[in-house]
ROPA-132951 format. One line per 10 residues: number of its first residue (from 1); their letters; for each residue x, y, z of C-alpha. Coordinates in Angstrom, 3 decimals. Example, Ala and Ser with C-alpha at 12.3 -4.5 7.8 and 13.67 -1.06 7.14 Angstrom:
BEGIN
1) as) 12.300:-4.500:7.800 ~ 13.670:-1.060:7.140
//
This chain:
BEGIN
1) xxxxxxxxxx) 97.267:248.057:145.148 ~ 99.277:250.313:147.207 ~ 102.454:251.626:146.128 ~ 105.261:251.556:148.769 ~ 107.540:253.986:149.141 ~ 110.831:253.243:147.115 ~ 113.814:252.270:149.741 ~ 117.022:251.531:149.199 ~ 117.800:247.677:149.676 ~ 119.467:247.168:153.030
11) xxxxxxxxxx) 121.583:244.251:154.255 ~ 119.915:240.919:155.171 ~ 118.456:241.134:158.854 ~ 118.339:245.020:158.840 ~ 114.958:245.612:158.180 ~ 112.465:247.662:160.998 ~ 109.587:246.557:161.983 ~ 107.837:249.535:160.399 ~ 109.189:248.322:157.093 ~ 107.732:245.042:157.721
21) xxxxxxxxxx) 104.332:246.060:158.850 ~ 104.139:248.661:155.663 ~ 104.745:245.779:153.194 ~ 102.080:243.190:155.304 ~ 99.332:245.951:155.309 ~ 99.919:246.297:151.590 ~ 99.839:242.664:150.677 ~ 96.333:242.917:153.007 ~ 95.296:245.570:151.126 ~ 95.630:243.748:147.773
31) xxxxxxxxxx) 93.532:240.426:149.035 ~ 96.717:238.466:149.236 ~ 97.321:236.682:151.992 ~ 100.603:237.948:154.045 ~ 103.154:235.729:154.976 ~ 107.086:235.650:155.521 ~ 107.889:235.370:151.426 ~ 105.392:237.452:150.444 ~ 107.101:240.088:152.755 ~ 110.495:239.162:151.783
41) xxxxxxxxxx) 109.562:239.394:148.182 ~ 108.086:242.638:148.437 ~ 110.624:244.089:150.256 ~ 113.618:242.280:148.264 ~ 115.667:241.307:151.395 ~ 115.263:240.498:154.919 ~ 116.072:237.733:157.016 ~ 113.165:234.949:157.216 ~ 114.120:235.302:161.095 ~ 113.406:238.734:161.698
51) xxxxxxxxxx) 110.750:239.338:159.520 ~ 108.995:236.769:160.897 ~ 109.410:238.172:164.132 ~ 107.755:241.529:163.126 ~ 105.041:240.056:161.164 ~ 103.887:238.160:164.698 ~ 103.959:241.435:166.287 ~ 102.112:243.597:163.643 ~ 99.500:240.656:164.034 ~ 99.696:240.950:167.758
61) xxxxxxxxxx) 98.822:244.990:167.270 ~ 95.788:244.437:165.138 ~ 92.577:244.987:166.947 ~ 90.499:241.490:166.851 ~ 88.151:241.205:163.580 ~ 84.606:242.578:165.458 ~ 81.984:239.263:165.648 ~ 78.959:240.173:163.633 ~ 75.546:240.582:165.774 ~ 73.601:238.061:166.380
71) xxxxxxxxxx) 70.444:239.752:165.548 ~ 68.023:236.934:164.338 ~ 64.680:238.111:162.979 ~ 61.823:235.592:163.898 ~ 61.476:235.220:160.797 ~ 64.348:233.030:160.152 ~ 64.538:231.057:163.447 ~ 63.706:228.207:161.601 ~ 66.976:228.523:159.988 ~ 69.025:229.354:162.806
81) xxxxxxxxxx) 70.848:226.146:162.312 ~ 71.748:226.685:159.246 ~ 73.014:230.223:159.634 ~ 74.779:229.351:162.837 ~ 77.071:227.008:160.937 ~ 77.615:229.723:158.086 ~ 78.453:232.337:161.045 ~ 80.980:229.795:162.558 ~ 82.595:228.935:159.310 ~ 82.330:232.462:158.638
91) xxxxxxxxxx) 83.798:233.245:161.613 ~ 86.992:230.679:161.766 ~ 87.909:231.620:158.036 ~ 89.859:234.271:159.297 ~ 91.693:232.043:162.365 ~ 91.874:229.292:159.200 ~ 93.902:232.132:157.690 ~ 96.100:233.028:160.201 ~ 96.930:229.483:160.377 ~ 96.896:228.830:157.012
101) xxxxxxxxxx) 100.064:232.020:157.183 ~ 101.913:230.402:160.255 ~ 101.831:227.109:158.783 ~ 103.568:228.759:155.460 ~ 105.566:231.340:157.778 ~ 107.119:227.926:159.243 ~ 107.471:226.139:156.592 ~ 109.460:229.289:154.814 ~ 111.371:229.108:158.065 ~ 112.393:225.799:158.235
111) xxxxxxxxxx) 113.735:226.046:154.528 ~ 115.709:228.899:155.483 ~ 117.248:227.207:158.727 ~ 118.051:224.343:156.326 ~ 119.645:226.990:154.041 ~ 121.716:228.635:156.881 ~ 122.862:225.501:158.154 ~ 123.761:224.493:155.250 ~ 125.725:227.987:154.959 ~ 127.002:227.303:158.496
121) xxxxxxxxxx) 128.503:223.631:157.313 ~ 130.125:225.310:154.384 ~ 131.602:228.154:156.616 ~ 133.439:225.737:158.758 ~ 134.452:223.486:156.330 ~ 135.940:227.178:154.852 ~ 137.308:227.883:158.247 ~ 138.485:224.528:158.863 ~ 140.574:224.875:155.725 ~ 141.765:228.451:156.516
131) xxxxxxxxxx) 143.138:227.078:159.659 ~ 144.525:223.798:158.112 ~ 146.614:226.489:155.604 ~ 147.211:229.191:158.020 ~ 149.113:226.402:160.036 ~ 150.766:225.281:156.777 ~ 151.883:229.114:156.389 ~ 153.008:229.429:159.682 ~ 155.212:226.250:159.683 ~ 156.358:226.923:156.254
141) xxxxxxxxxx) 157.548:230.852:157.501 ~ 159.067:229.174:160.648 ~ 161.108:226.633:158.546 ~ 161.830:230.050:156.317 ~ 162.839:232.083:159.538 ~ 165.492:229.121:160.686 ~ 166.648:229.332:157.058 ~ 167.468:232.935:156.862 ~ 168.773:233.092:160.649 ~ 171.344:229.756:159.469
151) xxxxxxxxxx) 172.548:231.538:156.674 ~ 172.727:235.046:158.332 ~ 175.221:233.161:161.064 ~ 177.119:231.440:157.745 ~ 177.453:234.558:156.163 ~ 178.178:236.571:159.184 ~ 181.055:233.875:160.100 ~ 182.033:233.772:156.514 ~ 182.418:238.156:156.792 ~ 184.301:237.465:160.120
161) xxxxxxxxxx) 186.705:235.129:159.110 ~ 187.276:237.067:155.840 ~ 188.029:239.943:158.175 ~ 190.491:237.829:160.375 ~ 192.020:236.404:156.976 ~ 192.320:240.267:155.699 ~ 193.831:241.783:159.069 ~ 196.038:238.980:159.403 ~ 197.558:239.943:155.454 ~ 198.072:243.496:156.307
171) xxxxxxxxxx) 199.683:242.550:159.558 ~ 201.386:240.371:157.426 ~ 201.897:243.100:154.815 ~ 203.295:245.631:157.814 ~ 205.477:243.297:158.202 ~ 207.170:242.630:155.413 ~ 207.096:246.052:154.945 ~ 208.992:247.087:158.225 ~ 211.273:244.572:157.180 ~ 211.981:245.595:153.648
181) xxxxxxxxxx) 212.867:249.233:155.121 ~ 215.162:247.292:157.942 ~ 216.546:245.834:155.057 ~ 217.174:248.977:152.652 ~ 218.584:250.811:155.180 ~ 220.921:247.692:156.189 ~ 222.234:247.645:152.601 ~ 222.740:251.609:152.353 ~ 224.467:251.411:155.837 ~ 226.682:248.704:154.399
191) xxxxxxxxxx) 227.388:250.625:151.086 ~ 228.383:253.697:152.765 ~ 230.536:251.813:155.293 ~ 232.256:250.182:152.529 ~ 232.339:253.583:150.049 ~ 234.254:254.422:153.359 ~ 236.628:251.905:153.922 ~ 237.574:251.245:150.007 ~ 237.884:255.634:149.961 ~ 240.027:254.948:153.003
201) xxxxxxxxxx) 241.960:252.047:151.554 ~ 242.522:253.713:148.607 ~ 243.957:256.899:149.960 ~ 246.232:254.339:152.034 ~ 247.339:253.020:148.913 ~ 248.168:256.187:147.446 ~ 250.014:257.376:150.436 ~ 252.280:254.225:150.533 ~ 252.786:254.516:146.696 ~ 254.108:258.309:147.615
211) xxxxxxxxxx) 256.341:257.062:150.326 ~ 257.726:254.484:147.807 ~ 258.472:257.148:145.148 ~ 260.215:259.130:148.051 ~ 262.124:256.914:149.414 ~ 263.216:255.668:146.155 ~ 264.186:259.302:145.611 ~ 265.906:259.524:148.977 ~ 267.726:256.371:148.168 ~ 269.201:258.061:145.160
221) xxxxxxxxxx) 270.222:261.510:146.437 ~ 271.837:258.946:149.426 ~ 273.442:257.405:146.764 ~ 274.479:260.722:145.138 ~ 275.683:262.083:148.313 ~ 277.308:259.462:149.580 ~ 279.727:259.034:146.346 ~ 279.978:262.911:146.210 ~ 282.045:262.711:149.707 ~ 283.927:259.710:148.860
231) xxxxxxxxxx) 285.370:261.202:145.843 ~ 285.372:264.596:147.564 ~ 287.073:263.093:150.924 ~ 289.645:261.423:148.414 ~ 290.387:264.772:146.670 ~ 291.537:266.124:150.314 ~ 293.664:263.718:150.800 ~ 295.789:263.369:148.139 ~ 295.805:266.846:147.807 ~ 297.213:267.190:151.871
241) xxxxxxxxxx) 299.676:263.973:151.517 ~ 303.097:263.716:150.454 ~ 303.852:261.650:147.095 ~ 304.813:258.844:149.057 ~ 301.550:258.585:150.650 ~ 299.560:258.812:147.976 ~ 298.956:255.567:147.809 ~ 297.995:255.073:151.331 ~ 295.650:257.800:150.490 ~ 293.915:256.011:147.383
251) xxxxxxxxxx) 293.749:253.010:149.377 ~ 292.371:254.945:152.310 ~ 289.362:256.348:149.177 ~ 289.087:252.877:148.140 ~ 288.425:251.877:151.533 ~ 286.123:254.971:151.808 ~ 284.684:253.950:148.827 ~ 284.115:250.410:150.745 ~ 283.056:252.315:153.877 ~ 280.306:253.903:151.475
261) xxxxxxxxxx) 279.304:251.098:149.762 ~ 278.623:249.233:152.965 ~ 276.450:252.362:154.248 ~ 274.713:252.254:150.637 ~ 274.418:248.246:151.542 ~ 272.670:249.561:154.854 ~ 270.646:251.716:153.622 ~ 269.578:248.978:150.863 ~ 268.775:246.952:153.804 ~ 266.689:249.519:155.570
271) xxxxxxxxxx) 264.920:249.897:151.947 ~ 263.936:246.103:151.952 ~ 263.063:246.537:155.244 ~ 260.960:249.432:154.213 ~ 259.407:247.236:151.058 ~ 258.476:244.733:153.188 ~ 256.693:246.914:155.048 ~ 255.259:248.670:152.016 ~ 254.267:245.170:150.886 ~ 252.333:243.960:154.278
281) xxxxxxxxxx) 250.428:247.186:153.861 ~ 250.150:246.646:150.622 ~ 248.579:243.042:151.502 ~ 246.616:244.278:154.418 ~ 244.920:247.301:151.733 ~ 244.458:244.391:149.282 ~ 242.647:241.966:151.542 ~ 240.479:244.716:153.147 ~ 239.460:245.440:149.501 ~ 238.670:241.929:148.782
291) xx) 236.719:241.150:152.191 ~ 234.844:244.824:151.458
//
């Protein structure tokens, strides 16, 4: 038997046609008869297709088998019948071979045509299926897509109005702030205006209390004075007179006296004239006060 040289398996449908004739001349060799199997089998892949294909044409490059010679000695003619029929079987056993090979050649290739159809069928059912759920995936990420681009919109109109709602407070905020200050500075404006006035209404009411105490002090030295020159104009007069009109010139002192108590009456007039004036300032201070 001859020993092939050891090869690495390739794919299915790879193999050369020298592979192919090397494992058919070695199966010939060994008195086996070559066909598509044995060849497959030896080699331990191989599509049926192509190594059928370079089995026909390593057949096609053998040289013809060589018809023996028809030498017939005379002293067999007798049985040239006989050995005429051996010759021809003799002679078809090869061709009886060869399609003894074909007819097993075809019948491995129909059985592997059955076997890649039935592959085929199965492939597009497979594909069939891998469409049917690519589609599914594709509708199912569409649907997914309008999903995430509704709720990026909601939550992008959800950040916008929370940034409306947020300016809007610290306008708001601004606001109330600029008014607070408007309003602090109102009330320190108002305080100082009124630390004003009451400073001013008090130092009124201090000055009019001074002009009380001096014109109650003026009122007395008036007083003082006046009954200082009675009695002093008196004194003159009795001292200048004669007896007998002495008492012209006490009734002349009393009548001074009278003269001087009407001027004091005056001048107590003038001082309730002065009170009353003391007292509308007085009034005027008080209700400034009370208003402040």
């Amino acid at each position: 038997m001859m020993t092939l040289p050891q090869r690495e398996p390739a794919s299915v449908g790879q193999v050369t046609f020298n592979q192919v004739a090397e494992a058919a001349s070695s199966i010939e060799d060994d008195g086996q008869r070559v066909c598509v199997e044995a060849v497959r089998d030896l080699l331990g892949t191989g599509s049926p297709h192509i190594i059928h294909k370079h089995l026909a044409a390593w057949r096609a490059s053998k040289p013809p088998a060589e018809a023996p010679k028809a030498d017939i000695p005379d002293s067999v003619a007798a049985s040239l019948g006989n050995w005429a029929r051996k010759f021809a079987d003799e002679a078809g056993a090869s061709t009886r071979d060869a399609l003894a090979d074909a007819e097993l050649d075809l019948e491995a290739l129909r059985d592997s045509s059955e076997q890649l159809e039935t592959e085929r069928d199965e492939l597009l059912d497979q594909v069939a299926q891998l469409q049917a759920d690519l589609a599914e995936r594709i509708e199912r990420i569409e649907r997914l897509t309008a999903e995430v681009r509704d709720a990026r919109n909601v939550a992008t109109e959800a950040l916008v109005g929370k940034a409306k709602d947020q300016l809007a407070i610290e306008g708001k905020d601004n606001q109330l702030a600029d008014l607070r200050a408007q309003i602090e500075r109102n009330v320190a404006s108002q305080a100082n205006e009124s630390d004003a006035r009451l400073t001013a209404q008090m130092e009124l009411i201090g000055a009019v209390t001074a002009r009380d105490n001096f014109a109650a002090e003026i009122k007395e030295l008036q007083a003082k004075l006046d009954a200082a020159l009675g009695e002093r104009r008196g004194l003159s007069v009795v001292r200048n007179a004669p007896d007998s009109a002495k008492g012209g010139a006490k009734e002349l002192a009393k009548d001074g006296g009278k003269d001087s108590e009407m001027d004091e009456d005056g001048d107590d007039d003038l001082d309730d004239d002065g009170d009353g004036a003391e007292d509308g300032a007085k009034g005027s201070a008080k209700d400034s006060v009370t208003a402040s």
